[in-house]
C-alpha positions in Angstrom: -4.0 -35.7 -18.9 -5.8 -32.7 -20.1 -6.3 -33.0 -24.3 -4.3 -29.8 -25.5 -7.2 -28.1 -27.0 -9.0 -28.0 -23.6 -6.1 -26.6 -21.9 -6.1 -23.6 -24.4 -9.1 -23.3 -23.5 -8.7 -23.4 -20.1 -5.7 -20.9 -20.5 -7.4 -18.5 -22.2 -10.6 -18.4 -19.9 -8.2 -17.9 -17.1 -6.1 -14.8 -18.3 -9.6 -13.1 -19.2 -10.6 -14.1 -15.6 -7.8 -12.5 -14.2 -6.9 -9.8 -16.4 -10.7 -8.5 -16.6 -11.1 -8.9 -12.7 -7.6 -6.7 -12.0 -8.8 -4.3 -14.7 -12.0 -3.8 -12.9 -10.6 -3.4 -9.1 -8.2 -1.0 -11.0 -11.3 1.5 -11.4 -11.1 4.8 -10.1 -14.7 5.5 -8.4 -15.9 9.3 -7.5 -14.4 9.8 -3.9 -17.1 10.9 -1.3 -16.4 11.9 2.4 -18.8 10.5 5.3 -18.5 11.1 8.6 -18.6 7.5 10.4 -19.2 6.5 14.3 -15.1 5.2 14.5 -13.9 7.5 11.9 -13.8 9.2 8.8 -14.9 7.6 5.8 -12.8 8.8 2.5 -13.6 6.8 -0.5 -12.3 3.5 0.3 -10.3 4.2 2.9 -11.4 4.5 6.8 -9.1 7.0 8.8 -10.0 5.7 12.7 -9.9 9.4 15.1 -6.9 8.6 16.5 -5.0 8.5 13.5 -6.2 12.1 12.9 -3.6 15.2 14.5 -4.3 18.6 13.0 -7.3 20.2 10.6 -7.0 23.2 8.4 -10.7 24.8 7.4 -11.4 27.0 4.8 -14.4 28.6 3.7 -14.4 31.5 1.4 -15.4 32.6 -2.1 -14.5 28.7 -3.9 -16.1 27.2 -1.0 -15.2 25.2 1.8 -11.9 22.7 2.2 -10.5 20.7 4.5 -6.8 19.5 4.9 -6.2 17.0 7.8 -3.0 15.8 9.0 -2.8 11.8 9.9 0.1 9.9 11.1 0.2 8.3 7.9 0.6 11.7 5.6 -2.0 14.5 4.7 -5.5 13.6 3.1 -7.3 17.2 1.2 -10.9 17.0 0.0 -13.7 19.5 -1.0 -16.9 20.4 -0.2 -18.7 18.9 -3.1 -16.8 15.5 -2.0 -19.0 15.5 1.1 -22.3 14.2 2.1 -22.7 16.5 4.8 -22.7 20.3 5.4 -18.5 21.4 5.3 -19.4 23.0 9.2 -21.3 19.7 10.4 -18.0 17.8 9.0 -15.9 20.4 10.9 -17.9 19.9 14.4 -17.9 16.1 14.0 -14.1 15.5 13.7 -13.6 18.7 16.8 -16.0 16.8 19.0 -14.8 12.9 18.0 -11.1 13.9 18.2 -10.9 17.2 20.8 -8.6 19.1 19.0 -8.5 22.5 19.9 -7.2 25.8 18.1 -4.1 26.4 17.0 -1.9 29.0 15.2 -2.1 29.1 11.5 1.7 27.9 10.5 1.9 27.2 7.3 1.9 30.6 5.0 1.7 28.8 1.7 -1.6 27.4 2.1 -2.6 31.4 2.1 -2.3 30.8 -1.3 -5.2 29.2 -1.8 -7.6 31.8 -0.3 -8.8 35.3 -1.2 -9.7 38.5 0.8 -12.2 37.7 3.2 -11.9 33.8 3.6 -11.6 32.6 6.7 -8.4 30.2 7.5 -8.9 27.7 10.8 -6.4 25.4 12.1 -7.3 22.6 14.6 -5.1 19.9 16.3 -4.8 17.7 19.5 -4.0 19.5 22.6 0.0 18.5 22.6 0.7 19.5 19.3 -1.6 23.3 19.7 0.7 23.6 22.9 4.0 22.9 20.8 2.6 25.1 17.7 2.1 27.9 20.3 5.1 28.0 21.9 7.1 28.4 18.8 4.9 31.0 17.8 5.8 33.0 20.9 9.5 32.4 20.6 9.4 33.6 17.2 7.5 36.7 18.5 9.7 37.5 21.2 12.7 36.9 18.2 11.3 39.6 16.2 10.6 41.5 19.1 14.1 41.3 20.4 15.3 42.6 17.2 13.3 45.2 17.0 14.5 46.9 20.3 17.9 46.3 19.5 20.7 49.2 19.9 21.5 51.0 16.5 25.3 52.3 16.4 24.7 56.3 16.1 27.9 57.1 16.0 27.9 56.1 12.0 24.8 56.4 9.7 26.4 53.4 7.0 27.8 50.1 7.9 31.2 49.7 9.2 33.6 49.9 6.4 36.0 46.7 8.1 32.5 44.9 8.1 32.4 46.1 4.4 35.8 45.1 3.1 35.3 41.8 4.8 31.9 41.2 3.0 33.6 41.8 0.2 36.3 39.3 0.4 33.8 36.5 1.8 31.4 36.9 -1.5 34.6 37.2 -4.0 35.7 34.0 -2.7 32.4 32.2 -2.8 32.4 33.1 -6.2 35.1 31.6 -7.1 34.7 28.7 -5.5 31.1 27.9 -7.5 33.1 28.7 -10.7 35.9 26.2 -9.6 33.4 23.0 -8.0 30.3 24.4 -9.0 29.1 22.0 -11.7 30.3 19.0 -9.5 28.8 20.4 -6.3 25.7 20.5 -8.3 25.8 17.1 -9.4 26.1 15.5 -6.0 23.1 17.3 -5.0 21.0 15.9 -7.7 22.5 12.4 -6.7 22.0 12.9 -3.2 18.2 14.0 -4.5 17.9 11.1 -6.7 18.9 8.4 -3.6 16.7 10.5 -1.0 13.3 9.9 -4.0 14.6 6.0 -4.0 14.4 5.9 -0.2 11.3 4.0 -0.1 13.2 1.3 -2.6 15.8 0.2 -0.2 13.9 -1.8 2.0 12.3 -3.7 -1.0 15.6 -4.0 -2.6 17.9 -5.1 0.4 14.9 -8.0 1.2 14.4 -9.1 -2.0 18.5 -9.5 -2.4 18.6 -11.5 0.9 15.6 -13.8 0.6 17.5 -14.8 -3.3 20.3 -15.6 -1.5 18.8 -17.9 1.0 16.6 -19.7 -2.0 19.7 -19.8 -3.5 21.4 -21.3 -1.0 18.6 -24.3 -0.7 17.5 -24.8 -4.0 20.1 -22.9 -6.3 20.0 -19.5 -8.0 18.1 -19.8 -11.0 15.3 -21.3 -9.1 15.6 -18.4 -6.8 15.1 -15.4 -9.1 12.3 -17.1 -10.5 10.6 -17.9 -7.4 11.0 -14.3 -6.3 10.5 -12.6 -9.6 7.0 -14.8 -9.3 6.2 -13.6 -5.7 7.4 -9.9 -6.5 4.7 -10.0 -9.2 1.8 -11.0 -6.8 3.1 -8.2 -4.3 2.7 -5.4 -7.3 -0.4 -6.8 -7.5 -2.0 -6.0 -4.4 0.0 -2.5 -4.5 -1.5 -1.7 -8.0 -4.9 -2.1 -6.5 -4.6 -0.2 -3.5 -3.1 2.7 -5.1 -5.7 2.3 -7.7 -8.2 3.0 -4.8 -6.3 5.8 -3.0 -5.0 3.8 -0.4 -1.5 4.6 1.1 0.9 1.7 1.3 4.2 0.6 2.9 7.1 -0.5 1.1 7.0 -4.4 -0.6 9.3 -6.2 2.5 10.1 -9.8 1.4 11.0 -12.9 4.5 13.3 -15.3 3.4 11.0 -18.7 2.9 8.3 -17.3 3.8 6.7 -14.9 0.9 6.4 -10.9 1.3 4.0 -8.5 2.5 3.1 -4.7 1.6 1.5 -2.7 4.5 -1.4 -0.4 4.2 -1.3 2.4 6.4 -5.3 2.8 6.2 -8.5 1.5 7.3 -10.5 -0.7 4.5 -13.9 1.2 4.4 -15.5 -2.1 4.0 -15.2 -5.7 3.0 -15.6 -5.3 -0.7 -12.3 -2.9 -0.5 -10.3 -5.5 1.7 -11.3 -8.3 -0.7 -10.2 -6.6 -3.9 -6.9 -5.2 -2.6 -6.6 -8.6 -1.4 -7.8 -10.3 -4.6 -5.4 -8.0 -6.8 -2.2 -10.6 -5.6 -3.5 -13.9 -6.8 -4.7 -12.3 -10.2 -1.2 -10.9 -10.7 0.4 -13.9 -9.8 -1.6 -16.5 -11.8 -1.2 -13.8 -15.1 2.4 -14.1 -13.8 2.2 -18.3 -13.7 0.3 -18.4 -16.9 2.8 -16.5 -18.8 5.6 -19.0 -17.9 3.5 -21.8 -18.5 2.9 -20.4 -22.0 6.7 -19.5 -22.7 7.3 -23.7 -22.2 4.3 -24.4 -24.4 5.1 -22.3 -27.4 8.8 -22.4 -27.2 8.5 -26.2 -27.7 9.8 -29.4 -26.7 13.5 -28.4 -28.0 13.4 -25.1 -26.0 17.0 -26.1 -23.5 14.8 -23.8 -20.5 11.8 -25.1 -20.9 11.6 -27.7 -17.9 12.7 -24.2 -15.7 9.9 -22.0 -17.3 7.2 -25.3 -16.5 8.6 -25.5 -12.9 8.0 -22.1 -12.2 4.6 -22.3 -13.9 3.5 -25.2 -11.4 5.2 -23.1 -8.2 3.3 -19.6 -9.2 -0.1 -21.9 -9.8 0.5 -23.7 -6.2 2.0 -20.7 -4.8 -1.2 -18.7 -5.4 -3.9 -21.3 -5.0 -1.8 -21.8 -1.0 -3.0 -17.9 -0.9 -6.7 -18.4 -1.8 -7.4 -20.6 0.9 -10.3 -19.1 2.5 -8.9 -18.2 6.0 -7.5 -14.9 7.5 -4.9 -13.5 7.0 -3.9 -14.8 4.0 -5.7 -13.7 0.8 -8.4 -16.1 0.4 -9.4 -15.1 4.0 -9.6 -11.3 2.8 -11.5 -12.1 -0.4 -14.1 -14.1 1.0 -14.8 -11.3 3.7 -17.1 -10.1 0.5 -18.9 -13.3 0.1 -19.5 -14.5 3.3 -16.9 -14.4 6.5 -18.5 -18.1 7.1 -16.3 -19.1 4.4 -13.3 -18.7 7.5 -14.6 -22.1 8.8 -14.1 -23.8 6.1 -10.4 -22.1 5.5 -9.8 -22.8 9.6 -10.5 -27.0 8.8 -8.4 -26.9 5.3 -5.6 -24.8 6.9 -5.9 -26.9 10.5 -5.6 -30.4 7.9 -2.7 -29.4 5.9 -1.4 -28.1 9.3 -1.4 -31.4 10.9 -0.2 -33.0 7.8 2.7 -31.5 6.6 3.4 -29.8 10.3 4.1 -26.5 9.0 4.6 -23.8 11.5 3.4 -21.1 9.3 0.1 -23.2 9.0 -0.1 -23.0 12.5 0.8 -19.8 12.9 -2.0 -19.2 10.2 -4.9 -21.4 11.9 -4.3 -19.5 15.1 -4.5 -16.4 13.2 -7.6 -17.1 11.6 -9.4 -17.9 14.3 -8.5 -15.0 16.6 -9.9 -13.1 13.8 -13.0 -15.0 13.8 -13.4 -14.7 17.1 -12.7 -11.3 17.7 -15.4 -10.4 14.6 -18.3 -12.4 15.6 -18.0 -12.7 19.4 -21.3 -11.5 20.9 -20.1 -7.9 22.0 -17.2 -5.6 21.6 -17.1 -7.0 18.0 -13.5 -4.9 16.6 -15.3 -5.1 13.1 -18.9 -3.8 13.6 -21.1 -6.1 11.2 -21.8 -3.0 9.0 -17.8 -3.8 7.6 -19.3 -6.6 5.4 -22.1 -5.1 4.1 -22.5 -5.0 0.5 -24.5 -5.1 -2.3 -25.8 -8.2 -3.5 -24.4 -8.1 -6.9 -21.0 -7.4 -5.8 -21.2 -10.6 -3.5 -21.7 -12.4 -6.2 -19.1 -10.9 -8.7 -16.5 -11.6 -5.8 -18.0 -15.4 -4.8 -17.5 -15.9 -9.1 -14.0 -14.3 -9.2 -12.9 -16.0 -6.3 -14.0 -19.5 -6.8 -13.2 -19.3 -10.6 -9.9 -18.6 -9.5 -9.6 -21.0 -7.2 -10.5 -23.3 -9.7 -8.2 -22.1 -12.7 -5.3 -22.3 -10.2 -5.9 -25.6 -8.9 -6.6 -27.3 -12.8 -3.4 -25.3 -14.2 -1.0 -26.9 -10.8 -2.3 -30.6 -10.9 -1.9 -30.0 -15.0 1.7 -28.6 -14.7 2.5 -30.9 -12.3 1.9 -33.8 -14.7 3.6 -32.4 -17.1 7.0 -31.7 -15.1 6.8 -35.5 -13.8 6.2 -36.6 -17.4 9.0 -34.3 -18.8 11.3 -35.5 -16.2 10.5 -39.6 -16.6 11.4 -38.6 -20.3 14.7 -37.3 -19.3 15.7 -40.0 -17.1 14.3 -42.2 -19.4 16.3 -41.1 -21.9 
């Protein structure tokens, strides 16, 4: 057993690990735009050419800007943002993509421009044809009302029409005075549930995968257990936001954890590792702090056995994550040490695999290595070797975050764990 004053110790050095690591992936760096063979390079983010549709180009007195249209959202950037001329940028993404000119549809945008700047819209052949058909049936609208027949028999409007105007407005009128406020407050309900959308599918999830812990194991051990894996899912989300990295909603599987989808590219290893890095962080804080709620409220404390259980399933939990095989975290975080690190994650993984007989193990050994394979066969690599370069002293601050990590999470589970069983053989003892 671990003397107390070295676990304090130990403790502390891991919540300065963690929180100094996730304070430092939560950095905002200046965002520059490249122009790469497979696609466009935005910060951290890689948007492939097929994920582009449409490009709006404007040069004019406060420079150039582009606005392109993805199939994940828009993405707007500047000409000082780019490392190339704003017209070289322009003839890359026509040539990589084909897109070819389209009407100008979106009148606000004309906002942004003065006399004399020039306004280009681009997008994929299907979408120009779509754009200019609905131009022409809009000009054959107009046009059609234009050449309509005016009555000449009367110079005003009918008075019948008139009278019946009238009536029509007095009564809407009176309605908004009658339902008004209440009309109005179903809209801003109906506004509030539209904004909370994205919520429902991490909400509806999270609900179901309590109910079937609870069903195995009991509710109070299932709010804990997903309270602890919802912290290491905000985690990972805080990071890639951080970065500018567009995410799906947090989508929880019943016994089998959660996952967030990001809807872009990682411009290179070191962003992959830290988005990936940002979950274990969160969820060892997460661990430490209800390891520390069982040490301080003391022996007497009538919860404390619950808070030092769900300290040693958080540690565990998260340590399970770090091993060093695709695509769980560990496999992501390594990608910035060195993606040889995947063989030794494919031989722990394949082990515990054949020794607890795990399907997700399985499922995660195969995984891994059709990852490995498809990164380092001998041609037609998917990720060009380039991914994972990066400089030297970022390697190392990820190889000494990771396997100080690793580390703190494995000392803190075999420590909780000796507690729990000591706690327990006290109860029963008693």
């Amino acid at each position: 057993m671990i003397p107390a004053e070295t676990l304090d110790l130990i403790v502390a050095g891991g919540l300065m690990l963690t929180l100094g690591m996730l304070a430092w992936m939560l950095r905002r760096e200046e965002l520059l735009v490249t122009v790469e063979a497979d696609g466009l390079s935005c910060g951290p983010r890689l948007v492939p050419w097929e994920q582009l549709r449409r490009m709006v180009y404007v040069r004019g007195a406060y420079g150039a800007w582009f606005e392109l249209g993805t199939s994940h959202g828009l993405i707007s950037f500047r000409d000082e943002q780019l490392t190339s001329h704003p017209d070289t940028v322009r003839n890359r993404i026509l040539a990589a993509t084909g897109m070819v000119e389209a009407p100008f549809e979106h009148a606000k945008r004309a906002a942004k421009t003065l006399a004399g700047d020039t306004v280009q819209e681009w997008a994929l052949p299907a979408i120009a044809a779509e754009a200019h058909r609905r131009q022409q049936e809009d000009w054959d609208e107009v046009d059609q009302e234009a050449w309509e027949d005016v009555p000449a028999e009367d110079g005003g409007p009918d008075p019948e029409t008139t009278k019946k105007v009238g009536v029509g407005l007095a009564t809407l009128l009176l309605l908004l005075a009658q339902f008004g406020a209440k009309v109005l407050g179903l809209l801003k309900g109906a506004g509030g549930l539209f904004k909370l959308g994205g919520l429902w599918p991490t909400a509806l999830s999270m609900g179901l995968t309590v109910w079937a812990f609870a069903a195995a194991w009991g509710w109070l051990f299932a709010v804990g257990l997903v309270v602890l894996i919802l912290v290491h899912e905000l985690g990972h989300a805080a990071v890639m936001r951080a970065k500018g990295l567009r995410t799906g909603p947090i989508v929880f599987i019943p016994f089998m954890g959660a996952f967030i989808a990001v809807k872009d590219q990682f411009r290179d290893a070191l962003i992959e590792a830290e988005a990936a890095y940002g979950g274990p962080a969160a969820g060892a804080t997460a661990a430490t702090a209800s390891f520390l709620v069982w040490r301080l409220a003391g022996e007497d404390f009538a919860l404390g056995g619950y808070f030092l259980g769900m300290a040693y399933v958080g540690f565990l939990f998260n340590l399970f994550n770090l091993l060093p095989v695709p695509p769980l975290d560990g496999g992501r975080v390594v990608t910035a040490v060195s993606p040889a690190l995947w063989l030794v994650g494919l031989v722990l993984a394949g082990a515990l695999a054949l020794y607890l007989g795990h399907p997700i193990l399985v499922l995660v050994v195969i995984l891994g290595a059709l990852r490995a394979w498809r990164t380092f066969r001998p041609k037609d690599q998917d990720t060009p070797l380039e991914y994972f370069e990066i400089e030297p002293s970022r390697r190392a601050l990820m190889a000494g975050a990771y396997f100080g990590l690793v580390g703190y999470l494995a000392t803190m589970a075999l420590t909780t764990k000796a507690l729990a069983a000591d706690l327990l053989g006290s109860l029963s003892g008693g």
